[in-house]
C-alpha positions in Angstrom: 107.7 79.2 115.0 109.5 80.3 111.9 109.8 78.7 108.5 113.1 76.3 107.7 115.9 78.9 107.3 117.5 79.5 103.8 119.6 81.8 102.9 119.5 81.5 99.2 118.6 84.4 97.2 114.5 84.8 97.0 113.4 84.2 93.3 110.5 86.9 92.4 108.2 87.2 89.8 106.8 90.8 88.7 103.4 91.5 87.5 103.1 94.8 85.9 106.0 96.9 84.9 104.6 100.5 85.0 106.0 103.3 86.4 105.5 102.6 90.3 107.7 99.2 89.0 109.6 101.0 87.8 111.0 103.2 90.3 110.8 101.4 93.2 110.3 97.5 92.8 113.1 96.7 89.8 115.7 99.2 91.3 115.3 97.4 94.8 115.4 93.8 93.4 118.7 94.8 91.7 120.1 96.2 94.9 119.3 93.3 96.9 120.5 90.8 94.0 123.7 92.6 94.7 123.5 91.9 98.2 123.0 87.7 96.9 119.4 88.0 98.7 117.0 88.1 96.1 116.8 87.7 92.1 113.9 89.1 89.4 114.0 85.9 87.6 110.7 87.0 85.1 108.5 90.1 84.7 104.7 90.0 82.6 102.5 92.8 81.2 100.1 93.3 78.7 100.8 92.5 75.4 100.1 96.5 74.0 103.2 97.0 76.2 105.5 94.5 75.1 107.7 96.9 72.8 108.5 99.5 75.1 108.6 97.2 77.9 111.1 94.7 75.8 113.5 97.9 75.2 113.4 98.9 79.0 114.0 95.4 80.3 116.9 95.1 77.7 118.7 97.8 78.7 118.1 97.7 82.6 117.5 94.0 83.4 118.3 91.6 80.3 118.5 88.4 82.4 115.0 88.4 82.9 112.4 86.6 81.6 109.9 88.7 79.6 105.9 87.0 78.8 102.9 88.9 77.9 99.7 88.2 78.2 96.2 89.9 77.3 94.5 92.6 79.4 91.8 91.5 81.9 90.4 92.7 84.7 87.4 89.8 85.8 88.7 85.9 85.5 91.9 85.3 84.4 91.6 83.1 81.0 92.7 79.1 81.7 95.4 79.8 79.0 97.2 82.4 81.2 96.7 80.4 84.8 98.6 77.5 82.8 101.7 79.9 80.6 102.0 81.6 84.5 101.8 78.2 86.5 104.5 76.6 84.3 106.7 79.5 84.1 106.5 80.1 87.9 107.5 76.4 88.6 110.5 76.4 85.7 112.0 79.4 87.4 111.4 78.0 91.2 109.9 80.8 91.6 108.8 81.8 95.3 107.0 85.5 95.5 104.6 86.9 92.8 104.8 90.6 92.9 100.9 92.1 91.9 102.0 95.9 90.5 99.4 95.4 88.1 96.4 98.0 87.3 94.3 97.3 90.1 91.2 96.3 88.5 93.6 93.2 88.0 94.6 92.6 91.7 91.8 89.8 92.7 92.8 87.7 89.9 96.5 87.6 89.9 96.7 87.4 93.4 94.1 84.3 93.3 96.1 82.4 90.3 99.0 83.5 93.1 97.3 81.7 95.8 96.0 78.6 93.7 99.9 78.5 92.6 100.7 77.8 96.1 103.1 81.3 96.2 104.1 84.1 98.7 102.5 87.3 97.4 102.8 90.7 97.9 100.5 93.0 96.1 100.8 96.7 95.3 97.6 99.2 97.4 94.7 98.9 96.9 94.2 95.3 97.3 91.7 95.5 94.4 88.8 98.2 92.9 86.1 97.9 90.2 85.4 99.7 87.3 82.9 102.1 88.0 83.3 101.7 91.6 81.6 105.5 92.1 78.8 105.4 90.5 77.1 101.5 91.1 76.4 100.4 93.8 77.1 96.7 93.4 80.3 97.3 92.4 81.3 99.6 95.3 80.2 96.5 97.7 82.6 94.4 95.2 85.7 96.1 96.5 85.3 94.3 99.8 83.8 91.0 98.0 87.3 90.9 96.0 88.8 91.2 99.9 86.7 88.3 101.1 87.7 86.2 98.4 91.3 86.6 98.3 91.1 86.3 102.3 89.0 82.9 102.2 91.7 81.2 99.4 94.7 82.3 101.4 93.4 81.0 104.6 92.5 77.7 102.2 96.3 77.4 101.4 97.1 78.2 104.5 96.2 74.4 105.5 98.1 72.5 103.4 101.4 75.8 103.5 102.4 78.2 105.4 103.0 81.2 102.9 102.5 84.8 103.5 100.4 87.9 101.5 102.0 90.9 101.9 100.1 94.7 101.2 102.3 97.1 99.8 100.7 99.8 102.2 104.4 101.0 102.7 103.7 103.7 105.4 103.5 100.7 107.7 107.3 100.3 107.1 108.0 104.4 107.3 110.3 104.9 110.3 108.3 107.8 110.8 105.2 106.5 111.3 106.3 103.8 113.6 107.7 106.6 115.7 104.6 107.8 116.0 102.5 104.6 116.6 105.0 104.5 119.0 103.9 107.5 121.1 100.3 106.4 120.8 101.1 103.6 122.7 103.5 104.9 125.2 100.1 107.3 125.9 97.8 104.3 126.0 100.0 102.2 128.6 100.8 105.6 130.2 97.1 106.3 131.0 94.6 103.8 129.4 93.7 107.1 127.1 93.2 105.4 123.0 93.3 107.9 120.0 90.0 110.2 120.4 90.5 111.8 116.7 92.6 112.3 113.9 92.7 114.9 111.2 94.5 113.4 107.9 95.1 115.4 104.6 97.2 114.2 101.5 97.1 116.2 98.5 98.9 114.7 95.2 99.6 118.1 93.9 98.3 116.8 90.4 97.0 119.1 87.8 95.3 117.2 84.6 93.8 119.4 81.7 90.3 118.4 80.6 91.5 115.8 77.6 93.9 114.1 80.1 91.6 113.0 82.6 89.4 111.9 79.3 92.1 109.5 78.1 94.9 109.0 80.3 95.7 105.6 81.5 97.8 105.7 84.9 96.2 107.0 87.7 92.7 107.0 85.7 89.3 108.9 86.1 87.8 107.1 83.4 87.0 103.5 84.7 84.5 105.4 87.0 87.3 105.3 90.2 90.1 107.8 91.4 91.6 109.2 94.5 90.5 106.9 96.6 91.5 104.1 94.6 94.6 105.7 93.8 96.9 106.6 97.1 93.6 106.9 99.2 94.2 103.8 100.8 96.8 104.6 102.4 95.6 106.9 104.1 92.6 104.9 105.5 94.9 102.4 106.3 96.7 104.5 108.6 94.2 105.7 110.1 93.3 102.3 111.2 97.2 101.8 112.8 96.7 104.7 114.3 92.8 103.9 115.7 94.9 100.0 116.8 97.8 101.7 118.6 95.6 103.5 120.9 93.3 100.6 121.5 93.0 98.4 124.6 90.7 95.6 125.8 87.2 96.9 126.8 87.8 99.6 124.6 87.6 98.2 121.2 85.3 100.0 118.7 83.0 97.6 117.7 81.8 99.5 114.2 82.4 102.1 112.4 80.2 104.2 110.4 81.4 105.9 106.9 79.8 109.0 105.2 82.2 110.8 102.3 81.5 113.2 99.6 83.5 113.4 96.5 84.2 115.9 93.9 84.4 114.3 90.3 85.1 115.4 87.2 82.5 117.5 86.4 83.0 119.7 89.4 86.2 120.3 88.7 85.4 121.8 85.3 83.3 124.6 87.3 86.3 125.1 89.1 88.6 126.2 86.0 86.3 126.8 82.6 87.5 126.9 79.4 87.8 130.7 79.6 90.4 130.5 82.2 92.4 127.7 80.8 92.5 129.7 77.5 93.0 132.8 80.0 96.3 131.2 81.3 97.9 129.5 78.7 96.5 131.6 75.7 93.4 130.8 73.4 95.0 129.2 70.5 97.6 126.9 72.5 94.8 125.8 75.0 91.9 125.2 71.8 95.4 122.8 70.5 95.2 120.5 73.3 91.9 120.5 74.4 89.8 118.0 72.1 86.6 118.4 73.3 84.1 120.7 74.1 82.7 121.6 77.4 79.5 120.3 76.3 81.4 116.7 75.1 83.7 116.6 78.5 80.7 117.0 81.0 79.2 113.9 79.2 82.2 111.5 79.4 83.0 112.8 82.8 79.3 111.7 84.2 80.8 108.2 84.6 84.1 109.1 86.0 85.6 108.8 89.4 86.9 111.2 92.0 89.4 114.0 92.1 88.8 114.6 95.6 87.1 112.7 98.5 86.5 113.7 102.3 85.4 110.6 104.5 84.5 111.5 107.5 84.9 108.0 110.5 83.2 107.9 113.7 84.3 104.7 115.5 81.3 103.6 118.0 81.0 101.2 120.8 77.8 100.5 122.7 76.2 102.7 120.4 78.2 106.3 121.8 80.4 107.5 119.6 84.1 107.2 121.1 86.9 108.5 118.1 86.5 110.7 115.4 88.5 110.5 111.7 88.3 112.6 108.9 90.1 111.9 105.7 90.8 114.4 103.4 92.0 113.2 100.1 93.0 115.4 96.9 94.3 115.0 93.5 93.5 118.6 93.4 95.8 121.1 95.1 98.9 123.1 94.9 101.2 121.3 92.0 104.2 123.1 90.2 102.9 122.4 86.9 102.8 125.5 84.2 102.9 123.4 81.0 99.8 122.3 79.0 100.8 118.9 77.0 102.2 115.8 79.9 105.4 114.6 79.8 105.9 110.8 79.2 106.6 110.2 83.0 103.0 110.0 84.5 103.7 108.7 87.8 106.5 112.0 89.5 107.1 114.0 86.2 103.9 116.2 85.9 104.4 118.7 88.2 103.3 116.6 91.3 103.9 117.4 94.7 103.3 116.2 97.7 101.7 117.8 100.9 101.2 115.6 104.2 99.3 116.1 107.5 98.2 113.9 110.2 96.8 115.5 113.9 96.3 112.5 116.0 94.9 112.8 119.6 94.9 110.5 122.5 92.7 113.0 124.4 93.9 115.3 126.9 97.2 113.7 127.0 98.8 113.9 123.4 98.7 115.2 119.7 100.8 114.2 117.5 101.2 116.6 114.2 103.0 114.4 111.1 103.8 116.9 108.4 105.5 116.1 105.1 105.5 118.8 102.7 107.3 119.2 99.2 107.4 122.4 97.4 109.4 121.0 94.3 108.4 118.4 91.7 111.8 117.1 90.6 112.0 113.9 92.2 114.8 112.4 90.1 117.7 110.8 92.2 120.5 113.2 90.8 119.2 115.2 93.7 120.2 112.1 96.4 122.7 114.2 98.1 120.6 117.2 98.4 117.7 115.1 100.3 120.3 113.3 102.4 121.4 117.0 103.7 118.6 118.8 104.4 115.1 117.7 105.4 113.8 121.3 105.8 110.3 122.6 104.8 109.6 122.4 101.4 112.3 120.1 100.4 111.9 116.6 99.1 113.1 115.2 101.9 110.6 117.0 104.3 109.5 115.0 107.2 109.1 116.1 111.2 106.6 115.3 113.9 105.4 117.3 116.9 104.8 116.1 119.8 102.3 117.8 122.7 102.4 116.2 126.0 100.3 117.2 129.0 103.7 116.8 130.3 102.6 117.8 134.2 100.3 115.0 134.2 102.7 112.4 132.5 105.9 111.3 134.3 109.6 111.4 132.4 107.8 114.2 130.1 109.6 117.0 131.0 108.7 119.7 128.0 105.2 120.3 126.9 106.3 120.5 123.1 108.9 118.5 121.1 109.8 118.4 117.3 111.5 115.5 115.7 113.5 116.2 112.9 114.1 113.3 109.9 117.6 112.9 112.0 116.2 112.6 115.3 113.7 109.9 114.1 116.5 107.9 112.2 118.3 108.3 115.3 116.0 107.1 117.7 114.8 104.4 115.1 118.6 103.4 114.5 117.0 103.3 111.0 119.7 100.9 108.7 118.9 103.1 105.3 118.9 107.2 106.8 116.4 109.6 105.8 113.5 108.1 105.2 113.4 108.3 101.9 110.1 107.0 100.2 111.8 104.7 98.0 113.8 103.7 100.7 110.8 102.8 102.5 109.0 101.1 99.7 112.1 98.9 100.0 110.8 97.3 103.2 107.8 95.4 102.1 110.9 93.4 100.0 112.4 92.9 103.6 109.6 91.6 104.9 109.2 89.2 102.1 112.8 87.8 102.1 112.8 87.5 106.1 109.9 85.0 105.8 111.1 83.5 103.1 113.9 82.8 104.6 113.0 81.5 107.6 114.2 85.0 109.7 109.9 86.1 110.4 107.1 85.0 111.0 103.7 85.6 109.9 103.0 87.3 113.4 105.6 89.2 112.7 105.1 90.8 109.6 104.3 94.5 109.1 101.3 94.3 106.4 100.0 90.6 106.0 96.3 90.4 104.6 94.4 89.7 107.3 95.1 93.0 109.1 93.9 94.8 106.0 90.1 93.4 106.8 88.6 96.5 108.4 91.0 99.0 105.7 89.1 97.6 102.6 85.9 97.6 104.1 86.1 101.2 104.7 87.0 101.7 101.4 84.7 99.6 99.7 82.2 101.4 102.3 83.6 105.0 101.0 82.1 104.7 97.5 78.5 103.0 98.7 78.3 106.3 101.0 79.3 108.8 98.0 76.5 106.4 95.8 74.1 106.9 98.6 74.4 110.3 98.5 74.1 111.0 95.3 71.1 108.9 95.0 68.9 110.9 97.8 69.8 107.9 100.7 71.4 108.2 104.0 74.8 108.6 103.1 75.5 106.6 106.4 77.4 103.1 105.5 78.4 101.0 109.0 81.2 98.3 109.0 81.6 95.9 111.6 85.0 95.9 113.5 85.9 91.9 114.0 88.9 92.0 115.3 90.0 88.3 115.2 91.8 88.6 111.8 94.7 90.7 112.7 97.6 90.1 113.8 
């Protein structure tokens, strides 16, 4: 049963106005205000911001209401609960938008809750300083899950609200293509997903001084990759692992192990000699503000550049589907210049590279490839993505699909590639190309639908209680790296309960 319809436009409030707000979040609510579906009626961040973010809300948004607040990351101080409650209910306000630095997640999104609001909250649903190197923390990561999980189900008795996980490859046409084929395989032959291969490399280059002091995207709250677009990527996993799965097959744990390179590696990867090699001894000794000597100390506190995590889903004690991750900051980038620009989220050289090999076992893989070999993602280039999706370009998306096609009946070819075209085709996708922030704008879909009576929760793509087993793998990620380091097993096992999802 859905909600009462409405079909006046969804009010929204945004928590965090940084530069993933920025470019995907704002420009969406103003499209869809357009449209009469949906209004920013306020927008908070920290008070250190509230002079830049005053002059971009001016000139962008100036109907919105600005509030700023100190920076927290642990409870969130009475004074704030009561300045957000009240402004929430002046406004008739109906979804909080989390977009905050993440150490923040858990207690927006419990004020959120206590508020009695929809939420939908940017990935991951929350981390903790120093996350990589203590072990109570690492466990924390899935604490913060528990709680948020146990005071939404509490609302849930008295309303019926939603809490929505901005994991937006679960609203890529793409992917559900492929989820799709998993499927058609499992129904086909009773055959789940057997192992998967995933890679994702940010293309990011920082010098030495910028992972010391930058603030997006940091090293030095003692987290990174994985805490960064990591869980994404063990969150697709899992929709993968779920397409394939069928009763009497269900995994019933699944054991972690990961290694990491931090910082510190990283510096024996390119020394001072070969930065001031590259960019020249005196330009390099300009920027760089600390020696090699005063970088390896701050970095022993730091989190990852790279992680692999390898996943071996068991049942009845065998081992039945393999998974390894292979996350990178660290990889091929189109940077050449030594100070950053002010855009730290697409404009320092970053480029993206893609690639998922999923197998259903001697039935089916799937390849998923997205590969960029440019870093200018500005939209003054919209026309060039919308007519090419070639390697290389922005716009690069295909999958492969290998088919033991004499086994399989109506699988005529043993090999077929779909292009971005073919997939909006047979998606009959409403926005073409499969554009990222395209994509991101279907969390905001999902949120006015059940808002306004059009879904349910069943039929959401991303609520929170299918995110159980995804944040206890990554929560499980950093214990195994801790483990490691400290001469343990690096083995970590989470149970698979399987109740919670949808």
């Amino acid at each position: 049963m859905t909600q009462a319809q409405s079909t006046s436009p969804v009010r929204f409030l945004l928590i965090g106005v940084g530069p993933h707000a920025k470019r995907t979040y704002i420009p969406h609510l103003k499209a869809l205000q357009a449209e009469g579906r949906a209004t920013l009626v306020a927008a908070l961040d920290v008070q250190e911001n509230e002079q830049s973010i005053t002059e971009y809300m001016q000139e962008t948004n100036p109907d919105v209401e600005l509030a700023f607040v100190p920076f927290f990351t642990t409870d969130m101080p009475t004074y704030v609960a009561q300045k957000l409650t009240l402004m929430a209910a002046r406004l008739e306000v109906s979804f909080v938008i989390v977009a905050t630095e993440p150490l923040a997640h858990t207690p927006y999104g419990l004020w959120a809750l206590s508020a009695g609001l929809n939420v939908i909250m940017d990935k991951p649903i929350s981390t903790r300083r120093d996350a990589c190197i203590n072990l109570q923390e690492a466990y924390g990561i899935v604490d913060d899950f528990n709680v948020l999980w146990g005071a939404y189900r509490e609302l849930q008795r008295v309303k019926k609200t939603c809490f929505l996980v901005n994991s937006h490859r679960r609203y890529h046409p793409g992917f559900q293509f492929a989820l799709q084929k998993i499927v058609e395989i499992q129904q086909k032959t009773g055959c789940p997903v057997t192992n998967i291969n995933t890679t994702h490399c940010d293309g990011q280059w920082r010098m030495p001084t910028e992972i010391v002091d930058q603030r997006y995207h940091t090293y030095n709250m003692g987290y990174g990759k994985v805490s960064h677009s990591g869980y994404h990527f063990i969150d697709t996993a899992w929709q993968y692992i779920k397409a394939g799965l069928s009763e009497g097959k269900r995994p019933d744990r699944v054991e972690v192990v990961s290694s990491f390179v931090r910082p510190n590696g990283f510096l024996m990867q390119l020394t001072t000699p070969d930065y001031e090699r590259l960019f020249g001894r005196e330009a390099y000794g300009r920027a760089c503000r600390y020696t090699d000597a005063e970088l390896r100390q701050l970095y022993a506190a730091f989190g990852e550049v790279d992680a692999s995590v390898q996943l071996t889903f068991v049942r009845e004690g065998e081992a039945v589907a393999l998974a390894q991750l292979n996350l990178q900051h660290n990889g091929f980038s189109r940077r050449h210049w030594l100070l950053p620009p002010a855009d730290l989220y697409k404009g320092n050289g970053r480029v993206k590279h893609e690639l998922h090999e999923v197998k259903s076992g001697p039935f089916q893989t799937l390849a998923v490839a997205s590969k960029q070999a440019n870093d200018k993602h500005d939209r003054a280039r919209l026309q060039e993505r919308k007519e090419g999706a070639r390697l290389g370009s922005d716009n690069h998306f295909e999958i492969q699909v290998f088919r033991n096609c004499d086994m399989l009946a109506g699988d005529e070819e043993p090999l077929r590639t779909y292009s971005v075209q073919d997939i909006d085709r047979e998606c009959r996708s409403q926005i073409p190309g499969l554009l990222s922030e395209n994509v991101k704008r279907g969390i905001l879909e999902d949120a006015i639908g059940f808002a306004q009576g059009e879904r349910d929760i069943g039929d959401l793509q991303s609520n929170l209680a299918d995110h159980s087993i995804p944040a206890s793998v990554m929560s499980a990620t950093y214990i195994s790296h801790i483990r490691r380091k400290a001469g343990m097993s690096p083995v970590v096992t989470v149970e698979m309960h399987y109740g919670q999802g949808r």
